[in-house]
C-alpha positions, 0 to 999 in steps of 0.5 A: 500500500503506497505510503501516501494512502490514508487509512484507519484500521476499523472493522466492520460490525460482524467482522470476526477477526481482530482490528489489527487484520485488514479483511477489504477496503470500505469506500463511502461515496456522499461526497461524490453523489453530492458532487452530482457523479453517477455510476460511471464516475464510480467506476472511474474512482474505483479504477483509480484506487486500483491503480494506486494499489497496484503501483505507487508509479501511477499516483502522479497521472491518477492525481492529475486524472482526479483533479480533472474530474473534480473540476467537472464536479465542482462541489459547490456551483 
């Protein structure tokens, strides 16, 4: 996992293992309907955290890629 990456160690409410043993990732997404995105920005996000996960290279264009679809999702208009 890139450095970079916040996370907080919490579990889910029937989760049988300890804190300490990371089971998944949970992503809410109220700030990005709030935005106005959909489905298909989801997917993109999602494709996103992949590449991040998968490669600490990719961070800058995903960064850049991020930026401009927020851009096109101002959070307040």
């Amino acid at each position: 996992m890139p450095d970079s990456l916040n996370h907080v160690k919490n579990t889910d409410p029937n989760e049988k293992r300890g804190h300490f043993v990371t089971s998944g990732i949970r992503i809410g997404l109220p700030l990005v309907t709030s935005r106005g995105m959909k489905e298909e920005e989801s997917i993109k996000i999602a494709e996103y955290i992949c590449d991040v996960l998968d490669s600490d290279a990719s961070i800058p264009r995903v960064a850049a890629e991020v930026n401009a679809l927020c851009r096109e999702y101002p959070l307040y208009t």
